[in-house]
N, C-alpha and C positions, 0 to 999 in steps of 0.2 A: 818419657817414652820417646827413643828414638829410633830412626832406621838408622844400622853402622853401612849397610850394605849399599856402596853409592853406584846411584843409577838405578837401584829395584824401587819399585811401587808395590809392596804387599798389604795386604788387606789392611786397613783400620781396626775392625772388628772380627772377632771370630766365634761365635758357639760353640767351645768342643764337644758336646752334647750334638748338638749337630750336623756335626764332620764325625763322627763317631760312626762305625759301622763298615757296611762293604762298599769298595767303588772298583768299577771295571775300568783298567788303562784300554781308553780308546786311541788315541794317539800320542806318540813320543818322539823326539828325533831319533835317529839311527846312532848307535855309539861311533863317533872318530873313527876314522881307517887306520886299521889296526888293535884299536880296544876292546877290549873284553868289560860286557857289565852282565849285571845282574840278568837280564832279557837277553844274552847273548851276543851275538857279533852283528856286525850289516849283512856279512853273507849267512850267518844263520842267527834268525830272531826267532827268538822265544816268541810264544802270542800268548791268547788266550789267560790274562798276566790281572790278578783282581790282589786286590791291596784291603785288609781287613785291621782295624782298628778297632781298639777297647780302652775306654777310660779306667785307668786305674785310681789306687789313693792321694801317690805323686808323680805317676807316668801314664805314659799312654801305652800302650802293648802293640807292638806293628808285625802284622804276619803277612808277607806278600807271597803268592803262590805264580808259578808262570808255568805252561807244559810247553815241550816243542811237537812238532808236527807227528814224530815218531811216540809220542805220548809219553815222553821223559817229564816228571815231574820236578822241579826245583824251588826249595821252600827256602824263605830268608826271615829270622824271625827277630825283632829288636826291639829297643828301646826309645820313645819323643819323649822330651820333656818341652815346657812351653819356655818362652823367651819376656822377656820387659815388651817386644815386641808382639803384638797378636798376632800377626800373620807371618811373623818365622817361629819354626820350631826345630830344633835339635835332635837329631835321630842317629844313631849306633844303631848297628844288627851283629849279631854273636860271628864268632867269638870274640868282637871288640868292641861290645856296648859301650865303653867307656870312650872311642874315638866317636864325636858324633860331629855328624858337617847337617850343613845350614838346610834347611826345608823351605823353602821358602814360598808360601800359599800368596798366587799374584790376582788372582780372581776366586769370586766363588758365583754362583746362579743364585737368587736369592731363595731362602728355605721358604718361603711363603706362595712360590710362585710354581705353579706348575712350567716349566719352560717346553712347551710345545711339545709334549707326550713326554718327558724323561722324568719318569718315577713318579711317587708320591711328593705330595709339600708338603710334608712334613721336614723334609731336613735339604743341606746344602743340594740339589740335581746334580752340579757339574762344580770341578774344582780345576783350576790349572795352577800346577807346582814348578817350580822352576829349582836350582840351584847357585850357589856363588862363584863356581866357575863359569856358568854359564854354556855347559856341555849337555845339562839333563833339562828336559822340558817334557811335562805330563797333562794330559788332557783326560780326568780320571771322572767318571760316571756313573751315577746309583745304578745304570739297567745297561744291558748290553747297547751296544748301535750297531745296526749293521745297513741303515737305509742311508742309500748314496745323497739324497739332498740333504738329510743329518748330517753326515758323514763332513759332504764340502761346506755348510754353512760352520759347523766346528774348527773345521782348516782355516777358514776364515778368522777368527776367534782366538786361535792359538798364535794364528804368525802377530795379527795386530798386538799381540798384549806381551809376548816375545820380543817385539820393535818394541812397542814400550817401556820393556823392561832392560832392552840393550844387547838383547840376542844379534848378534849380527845375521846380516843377510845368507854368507856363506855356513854358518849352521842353523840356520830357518831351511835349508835347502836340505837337509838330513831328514826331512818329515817323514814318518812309517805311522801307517795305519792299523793297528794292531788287529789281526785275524779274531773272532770272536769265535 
């Protein structure tokens, strides 16, 4: 087992049993000036943006839903498969399941731990995902957040572990709070 992905720190371990389920994106960078993603542009971000997982036989099923402010609905539905790695996975969404780029889980909250009100322990509270260009970064949560000392102790959490992972500073500075 190795990381190919030089300079990421992802997980050791993973339960997908325990990352299984719904998680609300609380925080993301903004996409680059000029791109177009899945949550939209900097000047119009998708919010309200929850990312649903199911374990299959040989995949995991990924359904992410995001509305914008005018309540336009946009659904993106695809495919993870796991890696030799535990904390990267492989993920396609239609109609090119078969193009799949890196997942890369760089933290999780521990499943055992209540972390200061967010969810049940029963499974992962909070995950932060990254990618191998190092353009996406996701701060994704079993329960919405909307309280502001949550809110800044998380920002806290995402830049430190983004530095860690080799985010530079100029897109550590793309941070968007996703509207709940």
């Amino acid at each position: 087992m190795g990381n190919k992905l030089t300079g990421f720190q992802p997980v050791q371990s993973l339960d997908l049993e325990s990352y299984m389920g719904k998680w609300y994106e609380i925080i993301r960078l903004h996409p680059a000036p000029g791109a177009i993603s899945f949550e939209g542009t900097a000047e119009k971000p998708y919010n309200y943006v929850t990312a649903d997982y199911t374990l299959g036989d040989k995949n995991i099923k990924v359904v992410n839903t995001a509305r914008n402010f005018q309540g336009q609905v946009k659904i993106a539905k695809g495919i993870a498969v796991t890696t030799e790695d535990p904390g990267i996975l492989k993920v396609g969404f239609e109609p090119f399941t078969f193009i799949k780029g890196n997942y890369i889980i760089l933290w999780l909250s521990p499943s055992d731990v209540n972390f200061r009100g967010f969810g049940q322990p029963t499974k992962y509270q909070l995950a932060i995902v990254g990618s191998k260009n190092r353009q996406h970064l996701w701060l994704l949560s079993r329960t919405k957040v909307t309280d502001e000392q949550q809110i800044e102790q998380l920002k806290t959490i995402f830049t430190t572990i983004g530095r860690n992972n080799g985010y530079s500073q100029d897109v550590l500075n793309r941070i968007y709070i996703v509207k709940q």
